[in-house]
PQR file of N, CA, C, O and H, with PARSE charges and radii, in Angstrom:
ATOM      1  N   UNK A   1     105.448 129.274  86.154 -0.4000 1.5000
ATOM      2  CA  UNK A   1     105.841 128.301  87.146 -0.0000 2.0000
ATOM      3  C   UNK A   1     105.288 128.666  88.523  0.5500 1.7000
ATOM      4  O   UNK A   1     105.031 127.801  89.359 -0.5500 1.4000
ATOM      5  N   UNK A   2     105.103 130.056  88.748 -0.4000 1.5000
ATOM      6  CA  UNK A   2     104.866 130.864  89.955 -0.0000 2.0000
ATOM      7  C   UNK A   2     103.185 130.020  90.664  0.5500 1.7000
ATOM      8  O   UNK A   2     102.798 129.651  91.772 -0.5500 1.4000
ATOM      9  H   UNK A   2     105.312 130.759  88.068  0.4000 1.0000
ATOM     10  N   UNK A   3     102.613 130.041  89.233 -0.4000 1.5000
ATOM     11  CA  UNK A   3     101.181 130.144  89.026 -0.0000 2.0000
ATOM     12  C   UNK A   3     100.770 129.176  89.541  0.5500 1.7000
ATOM     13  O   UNK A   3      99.803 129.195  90.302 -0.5500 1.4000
ATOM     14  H   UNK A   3     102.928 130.341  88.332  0.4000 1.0000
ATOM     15  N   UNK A   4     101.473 128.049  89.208 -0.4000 1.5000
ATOM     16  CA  UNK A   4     101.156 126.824  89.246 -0.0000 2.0000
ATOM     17  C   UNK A   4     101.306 126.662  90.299  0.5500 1.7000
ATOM     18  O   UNK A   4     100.206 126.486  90.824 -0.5500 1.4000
ATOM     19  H   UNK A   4     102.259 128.033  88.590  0.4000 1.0000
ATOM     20  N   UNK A   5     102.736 126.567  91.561 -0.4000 1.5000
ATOM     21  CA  UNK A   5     102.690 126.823  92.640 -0.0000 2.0000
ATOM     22  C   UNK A   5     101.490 127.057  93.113  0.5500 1.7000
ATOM     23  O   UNK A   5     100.750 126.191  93.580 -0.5500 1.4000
ATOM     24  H   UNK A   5     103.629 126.710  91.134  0.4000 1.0000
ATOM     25  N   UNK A   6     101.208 128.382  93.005 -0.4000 1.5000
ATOM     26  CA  UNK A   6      99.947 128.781  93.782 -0.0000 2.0000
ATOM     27  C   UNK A   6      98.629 128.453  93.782  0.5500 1.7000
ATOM     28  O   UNK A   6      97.715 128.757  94.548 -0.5500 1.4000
ATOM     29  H   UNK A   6     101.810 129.085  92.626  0.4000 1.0000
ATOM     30  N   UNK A   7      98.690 127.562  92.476 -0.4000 1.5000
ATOM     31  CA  UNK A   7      97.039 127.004  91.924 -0.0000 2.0000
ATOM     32  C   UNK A   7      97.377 125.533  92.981  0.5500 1.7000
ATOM     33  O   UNK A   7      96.630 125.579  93.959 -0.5500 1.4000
ATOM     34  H   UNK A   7      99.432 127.315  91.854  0.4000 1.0000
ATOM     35  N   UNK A   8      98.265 124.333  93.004 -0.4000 1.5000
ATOM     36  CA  UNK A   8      98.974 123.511  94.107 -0.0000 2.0000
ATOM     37  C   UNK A   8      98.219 123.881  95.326  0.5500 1.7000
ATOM     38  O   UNK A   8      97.123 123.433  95.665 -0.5500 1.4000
ATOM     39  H   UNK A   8      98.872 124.295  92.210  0.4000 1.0000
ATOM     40  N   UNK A   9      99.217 125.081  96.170 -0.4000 1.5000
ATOM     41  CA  UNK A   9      98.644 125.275  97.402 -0.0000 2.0000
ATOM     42  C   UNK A   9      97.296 125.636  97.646  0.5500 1.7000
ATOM     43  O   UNK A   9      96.637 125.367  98.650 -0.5500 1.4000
ATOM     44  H   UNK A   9     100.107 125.444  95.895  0.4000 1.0000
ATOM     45  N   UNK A  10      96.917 126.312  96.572 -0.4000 1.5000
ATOM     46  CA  UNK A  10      95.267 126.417  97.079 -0.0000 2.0000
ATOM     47  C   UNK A  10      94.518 125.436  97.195  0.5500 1.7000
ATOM     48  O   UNK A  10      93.694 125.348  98.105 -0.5500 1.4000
ATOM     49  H   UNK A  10      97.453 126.531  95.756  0.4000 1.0000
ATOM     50  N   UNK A  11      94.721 124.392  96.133 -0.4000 1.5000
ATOM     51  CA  UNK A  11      94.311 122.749  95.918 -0.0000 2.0000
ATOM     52  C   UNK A  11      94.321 122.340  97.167  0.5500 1.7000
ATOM     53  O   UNK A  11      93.319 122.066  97.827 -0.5500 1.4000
ATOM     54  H   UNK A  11      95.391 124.464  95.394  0.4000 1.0000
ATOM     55  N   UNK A  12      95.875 122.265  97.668 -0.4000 1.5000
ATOM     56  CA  UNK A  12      96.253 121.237  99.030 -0.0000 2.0000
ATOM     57  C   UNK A  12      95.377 122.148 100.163  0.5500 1.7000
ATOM     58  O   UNK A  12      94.918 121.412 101.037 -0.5500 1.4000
ATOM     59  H   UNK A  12      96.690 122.487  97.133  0.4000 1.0000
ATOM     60  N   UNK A  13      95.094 123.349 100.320 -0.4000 1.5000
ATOM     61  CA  UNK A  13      94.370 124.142 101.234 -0.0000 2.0000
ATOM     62  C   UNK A  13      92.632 124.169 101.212  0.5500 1.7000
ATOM     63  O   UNK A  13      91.751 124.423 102.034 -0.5500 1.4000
ATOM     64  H   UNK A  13      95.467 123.947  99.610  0.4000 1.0000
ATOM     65  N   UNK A  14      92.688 123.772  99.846 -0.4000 1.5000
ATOM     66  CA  UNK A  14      91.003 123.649  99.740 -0.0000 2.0000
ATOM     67  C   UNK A  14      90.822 122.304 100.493  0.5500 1.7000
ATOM     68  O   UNK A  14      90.264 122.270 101.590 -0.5500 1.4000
ATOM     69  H   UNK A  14      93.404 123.566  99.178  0.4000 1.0000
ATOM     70  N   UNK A  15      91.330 121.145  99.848 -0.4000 1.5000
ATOM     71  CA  UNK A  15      91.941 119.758 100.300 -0.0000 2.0000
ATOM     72  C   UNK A  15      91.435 119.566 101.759  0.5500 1.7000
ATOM     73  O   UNK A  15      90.302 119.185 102.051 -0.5500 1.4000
ATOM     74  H   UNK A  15      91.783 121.172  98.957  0.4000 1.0000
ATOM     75  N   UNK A  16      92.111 119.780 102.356 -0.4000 1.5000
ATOM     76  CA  UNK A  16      92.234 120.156 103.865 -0.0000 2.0000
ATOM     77  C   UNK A  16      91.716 120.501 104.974  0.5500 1.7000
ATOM     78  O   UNK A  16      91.738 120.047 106.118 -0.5500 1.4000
ATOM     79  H   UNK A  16      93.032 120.089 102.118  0.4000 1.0000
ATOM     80  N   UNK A  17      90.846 122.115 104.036 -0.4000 1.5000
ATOM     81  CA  UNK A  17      89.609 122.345 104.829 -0.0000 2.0000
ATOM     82  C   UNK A  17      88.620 121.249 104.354  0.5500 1.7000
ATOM     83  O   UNK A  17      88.207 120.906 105.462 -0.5500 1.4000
ATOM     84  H   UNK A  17      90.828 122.484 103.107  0.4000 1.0000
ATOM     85  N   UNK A  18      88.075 120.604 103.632 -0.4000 1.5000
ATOM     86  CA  UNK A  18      87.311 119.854 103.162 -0.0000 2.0000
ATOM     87  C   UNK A  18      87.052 118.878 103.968  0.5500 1.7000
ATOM     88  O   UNK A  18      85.978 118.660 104.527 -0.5500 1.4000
ATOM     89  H   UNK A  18      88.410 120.882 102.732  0.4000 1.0000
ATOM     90  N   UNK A  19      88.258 118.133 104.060 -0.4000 1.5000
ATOM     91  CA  UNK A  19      88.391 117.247 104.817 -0.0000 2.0000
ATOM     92  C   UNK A  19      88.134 117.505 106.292  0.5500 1.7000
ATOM     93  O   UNK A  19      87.103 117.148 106.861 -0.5500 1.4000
ATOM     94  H   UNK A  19      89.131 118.311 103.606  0.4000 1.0000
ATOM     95  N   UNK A  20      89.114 118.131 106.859 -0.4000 1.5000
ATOM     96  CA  UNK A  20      88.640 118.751 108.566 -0.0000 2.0000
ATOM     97  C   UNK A  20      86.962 118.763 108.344  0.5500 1.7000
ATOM     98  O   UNK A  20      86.262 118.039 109.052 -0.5500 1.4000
ATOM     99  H   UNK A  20      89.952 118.420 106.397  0.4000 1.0000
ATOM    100  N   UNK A  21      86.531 119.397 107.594 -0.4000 1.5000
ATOM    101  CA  UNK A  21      85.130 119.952 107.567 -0.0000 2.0000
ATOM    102  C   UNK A  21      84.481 118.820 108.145  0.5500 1.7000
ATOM    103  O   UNK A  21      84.149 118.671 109.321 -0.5500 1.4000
ATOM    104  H   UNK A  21      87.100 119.986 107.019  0.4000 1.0000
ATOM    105  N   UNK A  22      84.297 117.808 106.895 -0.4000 1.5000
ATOM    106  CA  UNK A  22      84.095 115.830 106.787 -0.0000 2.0000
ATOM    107  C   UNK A  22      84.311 115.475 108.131  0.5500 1.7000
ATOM    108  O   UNK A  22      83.278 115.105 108.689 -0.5500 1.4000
ATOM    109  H   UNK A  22      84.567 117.930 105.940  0.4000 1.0000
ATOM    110  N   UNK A  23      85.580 115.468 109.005 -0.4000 1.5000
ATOM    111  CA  UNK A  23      85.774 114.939 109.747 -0.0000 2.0000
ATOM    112  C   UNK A  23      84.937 115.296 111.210  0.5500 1.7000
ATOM    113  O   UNK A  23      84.295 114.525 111.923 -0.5500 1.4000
ATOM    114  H   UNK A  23      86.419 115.769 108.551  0.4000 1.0000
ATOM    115  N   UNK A  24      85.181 116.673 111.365 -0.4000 1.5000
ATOM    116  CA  UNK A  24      84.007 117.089 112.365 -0.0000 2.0000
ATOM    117  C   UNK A  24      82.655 116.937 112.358  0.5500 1.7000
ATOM    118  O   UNK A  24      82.079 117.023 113.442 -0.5500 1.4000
ATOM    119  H   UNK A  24      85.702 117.299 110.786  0.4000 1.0000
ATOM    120  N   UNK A  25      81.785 116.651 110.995 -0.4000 1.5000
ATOM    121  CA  UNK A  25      80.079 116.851 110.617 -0.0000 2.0000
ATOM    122  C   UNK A  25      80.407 114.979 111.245  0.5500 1.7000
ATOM    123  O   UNK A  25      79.657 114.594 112.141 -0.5500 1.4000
ATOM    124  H   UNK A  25      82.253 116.581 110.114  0.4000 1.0000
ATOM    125  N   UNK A  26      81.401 114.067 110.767 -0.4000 1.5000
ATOM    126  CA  UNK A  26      80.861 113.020 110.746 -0.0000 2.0000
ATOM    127  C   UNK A  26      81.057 112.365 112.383  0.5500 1.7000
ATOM    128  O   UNK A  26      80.247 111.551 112.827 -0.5500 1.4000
ATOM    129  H   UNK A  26      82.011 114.380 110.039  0.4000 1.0000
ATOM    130  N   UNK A  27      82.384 112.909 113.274 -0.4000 1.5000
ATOM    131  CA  UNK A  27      82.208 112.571 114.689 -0.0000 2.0000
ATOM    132  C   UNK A  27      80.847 113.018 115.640  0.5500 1.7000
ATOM    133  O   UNK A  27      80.467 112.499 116.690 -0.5500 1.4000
ATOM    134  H   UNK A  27      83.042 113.570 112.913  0.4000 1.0000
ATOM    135  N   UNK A  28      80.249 114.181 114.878 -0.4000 1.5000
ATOM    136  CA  UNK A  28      79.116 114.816 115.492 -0.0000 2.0000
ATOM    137  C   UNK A  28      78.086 114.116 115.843  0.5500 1.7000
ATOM    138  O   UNK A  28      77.063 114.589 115.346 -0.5500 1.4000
ATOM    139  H   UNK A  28      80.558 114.603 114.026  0.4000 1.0000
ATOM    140  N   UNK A  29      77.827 112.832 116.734 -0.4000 1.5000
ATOM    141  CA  UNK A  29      76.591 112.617 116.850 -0.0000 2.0000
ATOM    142  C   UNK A  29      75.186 113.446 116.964  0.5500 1.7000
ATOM    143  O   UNK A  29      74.571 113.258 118.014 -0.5500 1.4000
ATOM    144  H   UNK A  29      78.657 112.448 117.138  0.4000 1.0000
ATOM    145  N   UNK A  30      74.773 114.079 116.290 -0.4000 1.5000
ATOM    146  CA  UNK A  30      74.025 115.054 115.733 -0.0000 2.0000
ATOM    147  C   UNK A  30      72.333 114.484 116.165  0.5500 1.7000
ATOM    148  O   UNK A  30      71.609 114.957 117.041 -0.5500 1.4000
ATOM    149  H   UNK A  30      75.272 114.231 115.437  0.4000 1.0000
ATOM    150  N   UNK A  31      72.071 113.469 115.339 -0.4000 1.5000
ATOM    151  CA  UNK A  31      70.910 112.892 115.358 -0.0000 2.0000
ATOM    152  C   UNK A  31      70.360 112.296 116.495  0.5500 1.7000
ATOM    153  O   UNK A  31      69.142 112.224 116.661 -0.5500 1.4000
ATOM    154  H   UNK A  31      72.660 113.085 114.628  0.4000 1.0000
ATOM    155  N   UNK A  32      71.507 111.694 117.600 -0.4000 1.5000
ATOM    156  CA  UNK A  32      71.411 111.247 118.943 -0.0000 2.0000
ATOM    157  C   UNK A  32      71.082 112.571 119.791  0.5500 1.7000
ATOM    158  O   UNK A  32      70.184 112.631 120.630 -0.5500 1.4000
ATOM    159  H   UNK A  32      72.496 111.753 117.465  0.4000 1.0000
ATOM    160  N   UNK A  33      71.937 113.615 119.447 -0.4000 1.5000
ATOM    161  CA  UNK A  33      71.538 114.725 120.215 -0.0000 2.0000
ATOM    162  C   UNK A  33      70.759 115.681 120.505  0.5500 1.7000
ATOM    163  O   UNK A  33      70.437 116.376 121.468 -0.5500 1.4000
ATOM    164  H   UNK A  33      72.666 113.567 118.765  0.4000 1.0000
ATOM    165  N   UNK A  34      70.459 115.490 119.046 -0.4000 1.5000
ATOM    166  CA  UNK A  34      68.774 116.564 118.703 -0.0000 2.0000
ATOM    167  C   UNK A  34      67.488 115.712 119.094  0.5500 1.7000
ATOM    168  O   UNK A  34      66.483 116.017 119.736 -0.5500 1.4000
ATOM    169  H   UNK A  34      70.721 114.925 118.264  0.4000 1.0000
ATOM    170  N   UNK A  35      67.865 114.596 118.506 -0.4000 1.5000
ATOM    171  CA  UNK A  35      66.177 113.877 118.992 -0.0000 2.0000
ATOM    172  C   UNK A  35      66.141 112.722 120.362  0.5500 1.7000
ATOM    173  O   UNK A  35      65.207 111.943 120.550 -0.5500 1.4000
ATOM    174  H   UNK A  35      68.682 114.348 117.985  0.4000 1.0000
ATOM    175  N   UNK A  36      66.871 112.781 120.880 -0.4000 1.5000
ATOM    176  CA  UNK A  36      66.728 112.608 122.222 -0.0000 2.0000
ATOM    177  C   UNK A  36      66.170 113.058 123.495  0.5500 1.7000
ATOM    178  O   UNK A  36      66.944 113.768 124.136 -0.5500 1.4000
ATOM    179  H   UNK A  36      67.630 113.413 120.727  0.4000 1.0000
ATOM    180  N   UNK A  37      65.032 112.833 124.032 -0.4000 1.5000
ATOM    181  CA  UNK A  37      64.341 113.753 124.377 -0.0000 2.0000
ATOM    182  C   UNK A  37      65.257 113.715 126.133  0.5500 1.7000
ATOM    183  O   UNK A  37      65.207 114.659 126.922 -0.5500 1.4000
ATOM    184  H   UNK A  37      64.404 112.256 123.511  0.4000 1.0000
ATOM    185  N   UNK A  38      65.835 112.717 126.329 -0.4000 1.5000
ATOM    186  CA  UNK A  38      66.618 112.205 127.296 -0.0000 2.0000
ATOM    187  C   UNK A  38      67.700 113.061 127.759  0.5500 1.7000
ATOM    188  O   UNK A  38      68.198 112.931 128.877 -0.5500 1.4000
ATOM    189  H   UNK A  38      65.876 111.950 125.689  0.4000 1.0000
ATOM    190  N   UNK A  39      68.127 114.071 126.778 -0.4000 1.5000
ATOM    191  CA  UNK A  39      69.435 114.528 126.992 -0.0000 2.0000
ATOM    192  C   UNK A  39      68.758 116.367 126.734  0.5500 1.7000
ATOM    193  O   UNK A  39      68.244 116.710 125.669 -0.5500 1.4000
ATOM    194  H   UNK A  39      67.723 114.176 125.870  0.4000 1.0000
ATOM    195  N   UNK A  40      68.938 117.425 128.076 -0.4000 1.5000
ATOM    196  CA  UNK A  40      69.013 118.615 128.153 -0.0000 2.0000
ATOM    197  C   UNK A  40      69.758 119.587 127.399  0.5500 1.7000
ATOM    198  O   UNK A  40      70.881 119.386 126.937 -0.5500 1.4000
ATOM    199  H   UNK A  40      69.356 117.147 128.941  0.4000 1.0000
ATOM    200  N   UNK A  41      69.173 120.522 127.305 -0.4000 1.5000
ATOM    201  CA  UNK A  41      70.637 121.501 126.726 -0.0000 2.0000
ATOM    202  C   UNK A  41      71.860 121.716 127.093  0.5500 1.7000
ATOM    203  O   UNK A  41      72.841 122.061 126.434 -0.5500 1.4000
ATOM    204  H   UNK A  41      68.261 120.686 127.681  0.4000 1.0000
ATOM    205  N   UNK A  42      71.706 121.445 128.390 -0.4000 1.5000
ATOM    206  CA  UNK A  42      72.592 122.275 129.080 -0.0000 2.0000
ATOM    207  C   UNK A  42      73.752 120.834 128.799  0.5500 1.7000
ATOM    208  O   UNK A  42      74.773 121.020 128.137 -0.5500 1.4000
ATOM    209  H   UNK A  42      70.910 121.165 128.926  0.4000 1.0000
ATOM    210  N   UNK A  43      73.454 119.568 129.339 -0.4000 1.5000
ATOM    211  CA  UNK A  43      74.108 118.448 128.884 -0.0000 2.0000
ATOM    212  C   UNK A  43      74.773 118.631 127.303  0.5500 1.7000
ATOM    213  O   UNK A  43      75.984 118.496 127.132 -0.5500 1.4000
ATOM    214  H   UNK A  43      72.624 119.417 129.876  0.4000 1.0000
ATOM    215  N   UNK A  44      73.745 118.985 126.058 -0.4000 1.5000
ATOM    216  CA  UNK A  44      74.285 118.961 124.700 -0.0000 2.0000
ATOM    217  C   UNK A  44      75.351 120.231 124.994  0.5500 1.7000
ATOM    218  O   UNK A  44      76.453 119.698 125.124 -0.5500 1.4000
ATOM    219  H   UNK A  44      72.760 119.095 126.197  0.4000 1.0000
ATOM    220  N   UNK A  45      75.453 121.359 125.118 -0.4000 1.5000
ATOM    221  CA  UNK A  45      76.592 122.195 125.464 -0.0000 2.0000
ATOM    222  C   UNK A  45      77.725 121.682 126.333  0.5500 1.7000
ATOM    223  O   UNK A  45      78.775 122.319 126.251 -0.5500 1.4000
ATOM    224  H   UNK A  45      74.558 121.791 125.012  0.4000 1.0000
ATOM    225  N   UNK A  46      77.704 120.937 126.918 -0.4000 1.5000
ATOM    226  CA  UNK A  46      78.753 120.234 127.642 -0.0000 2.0000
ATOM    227  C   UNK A  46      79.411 119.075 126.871  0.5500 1.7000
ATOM    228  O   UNK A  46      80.628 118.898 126.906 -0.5500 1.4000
ATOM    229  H   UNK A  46      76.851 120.419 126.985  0.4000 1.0000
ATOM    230  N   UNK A  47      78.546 118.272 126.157 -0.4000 1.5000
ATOM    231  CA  UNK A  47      78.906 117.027 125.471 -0.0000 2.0000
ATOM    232  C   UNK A  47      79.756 117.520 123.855  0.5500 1.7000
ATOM    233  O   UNK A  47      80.859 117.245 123.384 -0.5500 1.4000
ATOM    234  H   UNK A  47      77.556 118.416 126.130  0.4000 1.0000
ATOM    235  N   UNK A  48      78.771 118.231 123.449 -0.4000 1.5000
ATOM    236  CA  UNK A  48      79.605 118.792 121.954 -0.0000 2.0000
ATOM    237  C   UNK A  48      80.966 119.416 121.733  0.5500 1.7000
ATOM    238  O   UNK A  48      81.683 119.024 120.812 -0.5500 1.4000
ATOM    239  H   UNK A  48      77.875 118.455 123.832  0.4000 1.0000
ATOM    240  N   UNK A  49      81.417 120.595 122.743 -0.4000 1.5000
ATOM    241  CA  UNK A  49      82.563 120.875 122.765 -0.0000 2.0000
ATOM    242  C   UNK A  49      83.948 119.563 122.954  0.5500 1.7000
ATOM    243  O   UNK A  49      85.015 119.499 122.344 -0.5500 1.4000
ATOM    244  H   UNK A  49      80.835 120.913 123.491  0.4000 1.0000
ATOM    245  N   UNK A  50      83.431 118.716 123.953 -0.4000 1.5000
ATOM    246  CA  UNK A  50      84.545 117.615 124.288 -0.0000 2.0000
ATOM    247  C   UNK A  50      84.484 116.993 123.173  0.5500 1.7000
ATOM    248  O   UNK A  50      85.584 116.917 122.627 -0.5500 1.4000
ATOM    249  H   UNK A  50      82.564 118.768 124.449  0.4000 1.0000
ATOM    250  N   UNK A  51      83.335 116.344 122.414 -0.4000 1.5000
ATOM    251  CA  UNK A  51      83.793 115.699 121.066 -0.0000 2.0000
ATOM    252  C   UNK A  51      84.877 116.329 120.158  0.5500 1.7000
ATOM    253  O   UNK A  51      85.860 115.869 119.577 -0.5500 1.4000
ATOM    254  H   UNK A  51      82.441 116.405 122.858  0.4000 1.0000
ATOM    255  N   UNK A  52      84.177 117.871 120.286 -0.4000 1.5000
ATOM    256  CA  UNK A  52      85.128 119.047 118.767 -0.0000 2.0000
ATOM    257  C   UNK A  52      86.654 119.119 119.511  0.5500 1.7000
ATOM    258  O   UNK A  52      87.547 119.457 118.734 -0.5500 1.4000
ATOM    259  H   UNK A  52      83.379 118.245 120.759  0.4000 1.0000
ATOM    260  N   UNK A  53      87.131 118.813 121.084 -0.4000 1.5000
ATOM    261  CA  UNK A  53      88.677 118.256 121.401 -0.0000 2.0000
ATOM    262  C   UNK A  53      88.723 116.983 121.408  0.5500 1.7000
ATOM    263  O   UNK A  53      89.831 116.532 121.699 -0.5500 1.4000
ATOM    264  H   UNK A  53      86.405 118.539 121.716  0.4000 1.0000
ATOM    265  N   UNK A  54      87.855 116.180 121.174 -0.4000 1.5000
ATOM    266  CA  UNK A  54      88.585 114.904 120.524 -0.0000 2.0000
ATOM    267  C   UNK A  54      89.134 114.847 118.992  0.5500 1.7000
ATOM    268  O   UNK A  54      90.191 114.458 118.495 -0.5500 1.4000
ATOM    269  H   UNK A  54      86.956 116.547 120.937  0.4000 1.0000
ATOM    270  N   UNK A  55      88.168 115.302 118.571 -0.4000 1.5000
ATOM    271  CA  UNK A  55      88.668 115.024 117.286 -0.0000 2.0000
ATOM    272  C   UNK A  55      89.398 115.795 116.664  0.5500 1.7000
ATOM    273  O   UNK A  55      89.677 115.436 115.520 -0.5500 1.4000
ATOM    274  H   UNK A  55      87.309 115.617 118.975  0.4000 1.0000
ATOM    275  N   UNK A  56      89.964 117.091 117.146 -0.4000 1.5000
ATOM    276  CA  UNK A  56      91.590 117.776 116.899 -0.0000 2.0000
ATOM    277  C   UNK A  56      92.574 117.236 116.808  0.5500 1.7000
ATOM    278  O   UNK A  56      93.537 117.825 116.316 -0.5500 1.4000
ATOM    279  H   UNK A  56      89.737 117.383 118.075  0.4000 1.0000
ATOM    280  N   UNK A  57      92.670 115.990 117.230 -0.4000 1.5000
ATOM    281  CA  UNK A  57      94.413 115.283 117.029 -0.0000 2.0000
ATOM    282  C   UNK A  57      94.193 114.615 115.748  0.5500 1.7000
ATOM    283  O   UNK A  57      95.186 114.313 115.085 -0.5500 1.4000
ATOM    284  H   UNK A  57      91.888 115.512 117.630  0.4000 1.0000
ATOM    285  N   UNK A  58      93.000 114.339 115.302 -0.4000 1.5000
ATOM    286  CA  UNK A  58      92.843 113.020 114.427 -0.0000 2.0000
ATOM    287  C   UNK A  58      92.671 114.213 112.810  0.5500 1.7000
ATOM    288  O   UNK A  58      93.012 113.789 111.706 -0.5500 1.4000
ATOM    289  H   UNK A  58      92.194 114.584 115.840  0.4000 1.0000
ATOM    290  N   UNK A  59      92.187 115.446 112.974 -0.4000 1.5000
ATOM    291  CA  UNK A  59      92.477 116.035 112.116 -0.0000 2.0000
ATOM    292  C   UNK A  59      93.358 116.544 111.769  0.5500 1.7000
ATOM    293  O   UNK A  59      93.488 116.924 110.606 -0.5500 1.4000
ATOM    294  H   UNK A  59      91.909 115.790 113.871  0.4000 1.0000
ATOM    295  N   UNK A  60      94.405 116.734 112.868 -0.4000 1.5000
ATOM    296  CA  UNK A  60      95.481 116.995 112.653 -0.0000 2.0000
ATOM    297  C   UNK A  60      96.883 115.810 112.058  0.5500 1.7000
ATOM    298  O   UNK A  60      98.025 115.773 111.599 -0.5500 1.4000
ATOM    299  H   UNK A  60      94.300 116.426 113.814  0.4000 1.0000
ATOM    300  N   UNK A  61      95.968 115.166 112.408 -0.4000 1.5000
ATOM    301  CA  UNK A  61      96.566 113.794 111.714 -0.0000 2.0000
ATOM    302  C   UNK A  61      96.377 113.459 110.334  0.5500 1.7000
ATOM    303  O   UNK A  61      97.293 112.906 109.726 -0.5500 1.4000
ATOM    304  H   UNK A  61      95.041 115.197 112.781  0.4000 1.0000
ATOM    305  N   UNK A  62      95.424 113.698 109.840 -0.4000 1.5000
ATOM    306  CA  UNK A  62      94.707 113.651 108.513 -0.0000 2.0000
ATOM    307  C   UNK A  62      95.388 114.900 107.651  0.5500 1.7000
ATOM    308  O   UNK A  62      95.683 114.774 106.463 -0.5500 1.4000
ATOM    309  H   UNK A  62      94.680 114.147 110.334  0.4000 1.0000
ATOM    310  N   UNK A  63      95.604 116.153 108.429 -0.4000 1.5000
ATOM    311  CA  UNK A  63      96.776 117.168 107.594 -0.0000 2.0000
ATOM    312  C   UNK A  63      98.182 116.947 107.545  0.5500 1.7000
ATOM    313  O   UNK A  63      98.850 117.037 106.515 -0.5500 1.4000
ATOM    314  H   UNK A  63      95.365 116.255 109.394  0.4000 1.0000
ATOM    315  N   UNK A  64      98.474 116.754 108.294 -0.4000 1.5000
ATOM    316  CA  UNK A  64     100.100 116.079 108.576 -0.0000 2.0000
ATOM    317  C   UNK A  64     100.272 115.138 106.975  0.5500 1.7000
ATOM    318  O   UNK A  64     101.171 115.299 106.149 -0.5500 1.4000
ATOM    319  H   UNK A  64      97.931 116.681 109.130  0.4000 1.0000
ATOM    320  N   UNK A  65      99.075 114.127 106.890 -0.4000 1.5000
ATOM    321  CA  UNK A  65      99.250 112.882 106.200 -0.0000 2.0000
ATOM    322  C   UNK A  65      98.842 113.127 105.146  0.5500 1.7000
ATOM    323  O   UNK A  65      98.950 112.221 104.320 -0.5500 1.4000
ATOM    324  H   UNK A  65      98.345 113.997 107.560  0.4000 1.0000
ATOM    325  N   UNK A  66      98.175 114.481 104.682 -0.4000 1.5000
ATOM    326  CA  UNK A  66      97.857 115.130 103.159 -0.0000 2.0000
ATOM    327  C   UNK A  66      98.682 116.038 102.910  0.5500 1.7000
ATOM    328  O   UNK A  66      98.801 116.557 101.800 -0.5500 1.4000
ATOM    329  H   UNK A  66      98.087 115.217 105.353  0.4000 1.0000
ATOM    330  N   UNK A  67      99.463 116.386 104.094 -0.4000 1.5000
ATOM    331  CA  UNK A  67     101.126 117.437 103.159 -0.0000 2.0000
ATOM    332  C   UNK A  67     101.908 116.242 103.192  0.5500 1.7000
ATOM    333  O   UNK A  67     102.647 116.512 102.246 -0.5500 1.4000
ATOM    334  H   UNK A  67      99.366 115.965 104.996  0.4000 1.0000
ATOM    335  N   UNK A  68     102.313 115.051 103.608 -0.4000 1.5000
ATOM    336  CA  UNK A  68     103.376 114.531 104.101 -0.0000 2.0000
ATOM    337  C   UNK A  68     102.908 112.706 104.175  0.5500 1.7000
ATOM    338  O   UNK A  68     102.984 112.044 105.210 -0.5500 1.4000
ATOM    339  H   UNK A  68     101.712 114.832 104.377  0.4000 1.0000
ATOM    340  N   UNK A  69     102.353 112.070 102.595 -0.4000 1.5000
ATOM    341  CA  UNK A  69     101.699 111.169 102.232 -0.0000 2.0000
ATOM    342  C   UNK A  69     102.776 109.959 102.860  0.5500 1.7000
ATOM    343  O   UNK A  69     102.363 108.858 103.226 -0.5500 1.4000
ATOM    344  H   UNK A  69     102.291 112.608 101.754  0.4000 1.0000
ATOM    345  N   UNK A  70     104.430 110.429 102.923 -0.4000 1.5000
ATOM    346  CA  UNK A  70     104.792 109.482 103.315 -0.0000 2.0000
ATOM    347  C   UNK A  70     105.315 108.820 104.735  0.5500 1.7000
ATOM    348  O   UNK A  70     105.984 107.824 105.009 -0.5500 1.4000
ATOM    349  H   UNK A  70     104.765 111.323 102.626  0.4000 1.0000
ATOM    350  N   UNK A  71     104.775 109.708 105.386 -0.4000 1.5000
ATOM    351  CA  UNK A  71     104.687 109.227 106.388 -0.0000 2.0000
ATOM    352  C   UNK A  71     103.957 108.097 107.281  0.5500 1.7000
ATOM    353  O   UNK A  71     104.178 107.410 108.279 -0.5500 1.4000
ATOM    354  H   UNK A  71     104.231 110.517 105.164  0.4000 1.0000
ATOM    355  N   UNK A  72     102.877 108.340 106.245 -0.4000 1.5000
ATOM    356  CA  UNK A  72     101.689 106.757 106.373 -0.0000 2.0000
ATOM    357  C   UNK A  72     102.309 105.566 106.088  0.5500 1.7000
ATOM    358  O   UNK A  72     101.582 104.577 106.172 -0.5500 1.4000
ATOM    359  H   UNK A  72     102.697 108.897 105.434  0.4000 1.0000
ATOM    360  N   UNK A  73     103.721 105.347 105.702 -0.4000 1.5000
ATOM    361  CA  UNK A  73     104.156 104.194 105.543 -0.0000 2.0000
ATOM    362  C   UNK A  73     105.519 103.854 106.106  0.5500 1.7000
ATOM    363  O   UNK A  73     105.979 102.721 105.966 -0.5500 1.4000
ATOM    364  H   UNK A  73     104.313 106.151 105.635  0.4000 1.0000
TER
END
């Protein structure tokens, strides 16, 4: 019974990171930022961090709502 438990939480923990993972690669405007010849480094170091605190609430939202499915309704 122990086992199973623990095979569960690793699931819901693999789960999770997966997702966070997903969620940060896909807010990343990546392709705008690399091939833009318009935008400096020093600008992409300034711009990337504020995206990776935007999108902390919304992943944290997305964990909340994968331990706690019923709260979405």
């Amino acid at each position: 019974m122990r086992e199973l438990a623990k095979k569960e939480k690793k699931k819901m923990r693999t789960t999770i990171i997966v997702l966070a993972s997903i969620w940060f690669v896909v807010t990343l405007p990546l392709p705008w930022l690399i091939y833009s010849p318009d935008i400096s480094q020093q600008q992409l170091f300034g711009i990337l961090p504020i995206i990776g605190f935007i999108s902390i609430p919304f992943v944290a939202l997305g964990i909340a709502w994968t331990l706690k499915p019923e709260l979405t309704t």
